[in-house]
N, C-alpha and C positions, 0 to 999 in steps of 0.2 A: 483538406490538408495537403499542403503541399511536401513533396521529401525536401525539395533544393529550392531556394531564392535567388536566382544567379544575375546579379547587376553589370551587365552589359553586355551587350551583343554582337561585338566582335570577335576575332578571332577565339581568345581563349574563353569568355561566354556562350560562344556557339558551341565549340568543341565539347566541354563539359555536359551543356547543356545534352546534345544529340548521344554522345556515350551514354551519360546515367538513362535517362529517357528507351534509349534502342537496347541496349544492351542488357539492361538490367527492371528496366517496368517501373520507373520513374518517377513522379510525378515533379514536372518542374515548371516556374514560373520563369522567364527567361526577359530582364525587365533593362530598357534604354531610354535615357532621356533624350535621344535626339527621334528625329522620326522616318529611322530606316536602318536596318540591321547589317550588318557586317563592318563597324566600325571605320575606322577610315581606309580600309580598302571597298571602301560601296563603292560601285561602279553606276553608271543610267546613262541613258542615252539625253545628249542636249537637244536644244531647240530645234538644229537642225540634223534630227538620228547619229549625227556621229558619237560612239559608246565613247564615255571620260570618265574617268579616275577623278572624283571631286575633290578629293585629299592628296591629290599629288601622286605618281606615278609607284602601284606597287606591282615589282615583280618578282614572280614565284622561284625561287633554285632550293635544292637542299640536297647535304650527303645522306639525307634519311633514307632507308628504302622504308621502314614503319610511318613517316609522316608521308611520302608520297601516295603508297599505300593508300592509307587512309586515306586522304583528301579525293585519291582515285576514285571513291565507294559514292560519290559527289558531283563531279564533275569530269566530263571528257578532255583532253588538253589538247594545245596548240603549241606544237616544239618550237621554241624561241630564246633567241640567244642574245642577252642584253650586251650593248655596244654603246658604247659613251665617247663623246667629242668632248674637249677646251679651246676654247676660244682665247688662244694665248699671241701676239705680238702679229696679229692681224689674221694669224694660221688656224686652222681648226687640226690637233694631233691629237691623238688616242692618249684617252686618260683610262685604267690605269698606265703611268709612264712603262714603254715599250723599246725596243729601239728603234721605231720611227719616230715616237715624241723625242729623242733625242737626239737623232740624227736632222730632226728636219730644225728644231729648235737651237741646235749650237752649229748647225752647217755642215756636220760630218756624213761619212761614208761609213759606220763603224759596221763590222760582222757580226752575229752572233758570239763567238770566238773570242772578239775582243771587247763586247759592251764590259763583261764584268770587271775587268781589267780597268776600264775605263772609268766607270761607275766608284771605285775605289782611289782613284785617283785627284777623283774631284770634293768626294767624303767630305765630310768635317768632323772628329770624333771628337764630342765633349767627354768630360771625366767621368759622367753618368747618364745614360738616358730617364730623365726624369719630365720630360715634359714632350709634349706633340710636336716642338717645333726642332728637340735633340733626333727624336724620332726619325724627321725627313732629312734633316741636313748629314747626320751619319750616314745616310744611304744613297741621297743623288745630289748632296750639296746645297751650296747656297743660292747659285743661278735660279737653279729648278726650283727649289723649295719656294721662293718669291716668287717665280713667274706661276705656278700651279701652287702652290697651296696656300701659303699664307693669307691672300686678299681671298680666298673662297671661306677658308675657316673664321677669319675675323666676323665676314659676313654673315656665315651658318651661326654663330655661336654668343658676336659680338665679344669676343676676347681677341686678344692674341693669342696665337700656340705656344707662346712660349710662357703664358700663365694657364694653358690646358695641360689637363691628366694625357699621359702615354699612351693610352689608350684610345683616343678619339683617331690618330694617324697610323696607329701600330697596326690596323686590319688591314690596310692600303698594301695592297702588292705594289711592287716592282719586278717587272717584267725584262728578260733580257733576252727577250724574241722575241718574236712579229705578235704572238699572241693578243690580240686588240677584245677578246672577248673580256665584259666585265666581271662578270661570275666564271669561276672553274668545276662548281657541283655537277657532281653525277647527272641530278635530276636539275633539267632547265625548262621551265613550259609554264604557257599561261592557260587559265581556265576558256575554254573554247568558247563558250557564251557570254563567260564575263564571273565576275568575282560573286557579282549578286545573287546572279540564279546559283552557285554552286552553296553560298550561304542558305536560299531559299530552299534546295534538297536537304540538306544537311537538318534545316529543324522542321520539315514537313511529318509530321509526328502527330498523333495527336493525346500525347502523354506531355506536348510542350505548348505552352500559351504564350505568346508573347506581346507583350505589353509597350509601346513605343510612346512617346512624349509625357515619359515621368520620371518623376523623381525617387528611386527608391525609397527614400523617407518617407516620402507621401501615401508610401502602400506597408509595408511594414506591419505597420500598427494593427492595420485591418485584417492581416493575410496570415492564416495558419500554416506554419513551415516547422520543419525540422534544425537545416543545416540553411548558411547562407555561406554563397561565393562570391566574391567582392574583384573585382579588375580594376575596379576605378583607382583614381589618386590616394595612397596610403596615407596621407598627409590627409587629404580632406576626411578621410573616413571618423580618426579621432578626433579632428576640430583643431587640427593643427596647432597642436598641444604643444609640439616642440619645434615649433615656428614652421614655413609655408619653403616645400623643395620647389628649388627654382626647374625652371623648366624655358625652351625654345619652344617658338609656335611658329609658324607659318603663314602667310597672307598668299593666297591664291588670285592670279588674275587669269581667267579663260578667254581663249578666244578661237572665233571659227573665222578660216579664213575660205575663200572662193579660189582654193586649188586642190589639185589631190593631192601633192606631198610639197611639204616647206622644207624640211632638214632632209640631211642624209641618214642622218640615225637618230632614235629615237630621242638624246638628250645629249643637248650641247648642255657644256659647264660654261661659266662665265665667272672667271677666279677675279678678275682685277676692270673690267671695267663693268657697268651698270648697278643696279641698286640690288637686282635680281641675283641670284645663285646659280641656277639653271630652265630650262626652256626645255618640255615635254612635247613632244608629238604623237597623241595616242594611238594612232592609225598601225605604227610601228607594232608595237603593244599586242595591238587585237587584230592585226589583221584584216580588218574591216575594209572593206569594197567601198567606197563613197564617192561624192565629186566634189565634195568639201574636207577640209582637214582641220581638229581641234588641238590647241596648243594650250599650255599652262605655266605660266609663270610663276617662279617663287619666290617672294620676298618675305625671309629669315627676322623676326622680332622678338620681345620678350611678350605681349602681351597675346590672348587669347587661349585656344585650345593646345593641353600640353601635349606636346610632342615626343622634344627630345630630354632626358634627363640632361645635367648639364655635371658633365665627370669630374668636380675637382675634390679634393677631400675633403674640406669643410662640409660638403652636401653629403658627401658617403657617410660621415659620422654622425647626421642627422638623421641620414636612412636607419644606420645602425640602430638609433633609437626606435623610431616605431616599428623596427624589424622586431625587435624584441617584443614589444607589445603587443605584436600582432601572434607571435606565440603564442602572446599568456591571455589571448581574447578566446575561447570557448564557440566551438561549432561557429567561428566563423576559415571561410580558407582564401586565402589572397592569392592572386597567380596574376601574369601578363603585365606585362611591361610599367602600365603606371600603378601598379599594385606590391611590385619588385623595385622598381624606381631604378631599371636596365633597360639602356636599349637592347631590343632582341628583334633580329630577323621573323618574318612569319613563320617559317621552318618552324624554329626554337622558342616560337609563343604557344606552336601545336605542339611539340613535344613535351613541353611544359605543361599544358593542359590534359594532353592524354595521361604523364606521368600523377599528376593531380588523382585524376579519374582511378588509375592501377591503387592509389592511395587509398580510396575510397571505396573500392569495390573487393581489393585483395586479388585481382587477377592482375598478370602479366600485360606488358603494352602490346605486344605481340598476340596475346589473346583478344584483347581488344579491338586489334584491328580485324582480324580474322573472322569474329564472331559469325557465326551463321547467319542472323537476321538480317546481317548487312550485307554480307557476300549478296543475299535475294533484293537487295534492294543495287546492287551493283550492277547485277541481271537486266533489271528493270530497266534501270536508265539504259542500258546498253541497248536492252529491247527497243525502247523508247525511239531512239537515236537510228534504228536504223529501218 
C-alpha cells in the first residue's frame, strides 16, 4: 500500500515526493512516462561529455530564502548570474533593455539621469494596457518594441502581442542603468553537478520507488494507494472534457562545436531574423572545463510536448472549468505548471509543491525545510563533497 501516487518527476513530483517520504515516513510511488527524472530540467552529459540542458536552458534565481533552503538540503551550488544578448540591426545589446540597448540602438550618449526622461518621451500610451504589445510600446516605444519584441514574441507564441494577455510582456524589466544582469533575485546559482544529480539526492530514499517509462493509467489499476498527486496536463487528466488547453512546445536542435567558447554569454536572443528564438551555450551554465562547446537551438511550435500555457482569456476560462473540477475530484491534488495551466519559474513550482506538502501534512513550510532528518542528510552531502 502505497500513502501517495505521485505522476511526474519533475520538479513539483520530486519535491512532494522527497517531503512526504523524508519528513513524515511515506510510502510513495513516484511515477514518469519519460525515461529519466527531473522533468524538463534533466540535465546529462552528450556524446562528447559536455553537461546539456535537453529541454532548453534552465536557470536557477529566487527571492525564497525557504525554496533556496530547501533545494540547498540537495545540491552544492555554483554562483551564476544569467546575462542575455539580442541580436538586433547587426549588434548584439543587452536584453533586458538597459541603457546601453538604447544608446547603442538609437545612437545616443544618454546618462543614467536622463534615460528615464528619455524613455517617456518616446512612450506610446494607449487608453488601456490590455494586451502585451500596450505593455511595451507605453514603456520604450514603438522603435524598440519592433526591433526587440514583437518578431521574438510572434515566434515564441505564434500570435502577435497585440492579440496576447498583458501578462506575457508585463514580467520584462526595463532597465535605466548599466545593469545587464537578467535576474535581480536574492538567490542566483546553478546546481554545482548538474540539475540531475540534485534530483537523484532529493529522491534517494528508500520510502520512494520510482517508476520511469509509464503511463500512470497503466499502473493505477494494479497499485494500492491512498491519495494521488497529479502534475501532468489538467486537460488530459479528465479526457479533455471541456476541449484541449492550447499550449507552445519547443523543437530543440544540439550541437557540439570544436571550440571552447562560441558566444559571449550564455544566450543570444534572435527577435527578427532566423526561424530560431534563441541560441544556448551550456558551458556558461555549468561552468564546465572542456575543449568542445554545446549549443541549443530553439525553434517555438504548437505541436509536441507542452511547454508554455498560451495566456489569452478564452484559455483561462477553460482553465477555469477543470479548475473547478479538480476541486470537486476526491484525494486527488493537482500542483505545477501543467496541472495549474501557469507558467511558473522553478522557484514558484517548489514553493508550490512545498506549500502542497504544509497542506498535507499540517506543518509549516519552514518546518519542512528545517526538519531534522534533512538538516543529517545536508551534513552528508557536505561530508561527501569534501
Amino acid at each position: 500500500m502505497f500513502d501517495y501516487v505521485i505522476v511526474g518527476a519533475g520538479f513539483s513530483g520530486s519535491v512532494v515526493a522527497a517531503q512526504m517520504a523524508r519528513n513524515f515516513g511515506k510510502r510513495v510511488m513516484l511515477l514518469d512516462r519519460r525515461n529519466h527524472i527531473g522533468g524538463n530540467a534533466y540535465d546529462h552529459h552528450d556524446q562528447h561529455g559536455v553537461l546539456v540542458h535537453k529541454y532548453g536552458p534552465h536557470i536557477f534565481h529566487t527571492n525564497s530564502k525557504d525554496v533556496f533552503d530547501y533545494l540547498s538540503l540537495f545540491t552544492e551550488w555554483r554562483n551564476y548570474e544569467h546575462k542575455v544578448l539580442a541580436s538586433v540591426d547587426g549588434k548584439l545589446v543587452p536584453i533586458p533593455i538597459n541603457l546601453d540597448t538604447v544608446n547603442i540602438l538609437h545612437g545616443l550618449e544618454l546618462t543614467v539621469d536622463e534615460m528615464e526622461a528619455y524613455l517617456e518621451k518616446i512612450a506610446e500610451k494607449p487608453p488601456a494596457i490590455r494586451t502585451s504589445e500596450d505593455v511595451v510600446v507605453s514603456r520604450v516605444g514603438r522603435d524598440l518594441y519592433e526591433k526587440m519584441f514583437r518578431g521574438y514574441t510572434r515566434k515564441q507564441w505564434g500570435l502577435d502581442p497585440s492579440d496576447l494577455d498583458a501578462s506575457v510582456t508585463a514580467r520584462i524589466p526595463v532597465r535605466t542603468n548599466r545593469d545587464d544582469r537578467y535576474f535581480t533575485d536574492t538567490y542566483q546559482a546553478m546546481p554545482r553537478h548538474g540539475f540531475t544529480r540534485m534530483f537523484e539526492n532529493m529522491l534517494d530514499h528508500p520510502n520512494i520507488t520510482v517508476i520511469l517509462n509509464t503511463d500512470y493509467r497503466d499502473v493505477l489499476k494494479s497499485v494500492q494507494y491512498r491519495e494521488l498527486v497529479y502534475t501532468g496536463p489538467v486537460d488530459e487528466f479528465f479526457g479533455y472534457r471541456f476541449g484541449k488547453l492550447p499550449y507552445r512546445s519547443i523543437q530543440f536542435r544540439h550541437e557540439t562545436v570544436d571550440v571552447e567558447k562560441l558566444q559571449p554569454v550564455a544566450v543570444i536572443n534572435h527577435p527578427n531574423e532566423h526561424d530560431y528564438t534563441r541560441v544556448t551555450e551550456f558551458k556558461h551554465l555549468t561552468g564546465q572545463a572542456h575543449s568542445k562547446t554545446s549549443v541549443v537551438y530553439e525553434y517555438p511550435c504548437d505541436g509536441g510536448d507542452p511547454y508554455y500555457p498560451v495566456p489569452r482569456p478564452d484559455n483561462a476560462a477553460i482553465y477555469k472549468r477543470y479548475e473547478a473540477l479538480a476541486a470537486q475530484t476526491p484525494a486527488v491534488h493537482f500542483v505545477g505548471r501543467l496541472a495549474t495551466y501557469k507558467y511558473y519559474n522553478m522557484d514558484q513550482v517548489v514553493a508550490q509543491a512545498l506549500t502542497l506538502c504544509a497542506k498535507l501534512s499540517g506543518a509549516t513550510r519552514g518546518e519542512l525545510v528545517r526538519k531534522p532528518e534533512l538538516i543529517a542528510r545536508t551534513e552528508m552531502l557536505i561530508s561527501e563533497a569534501n
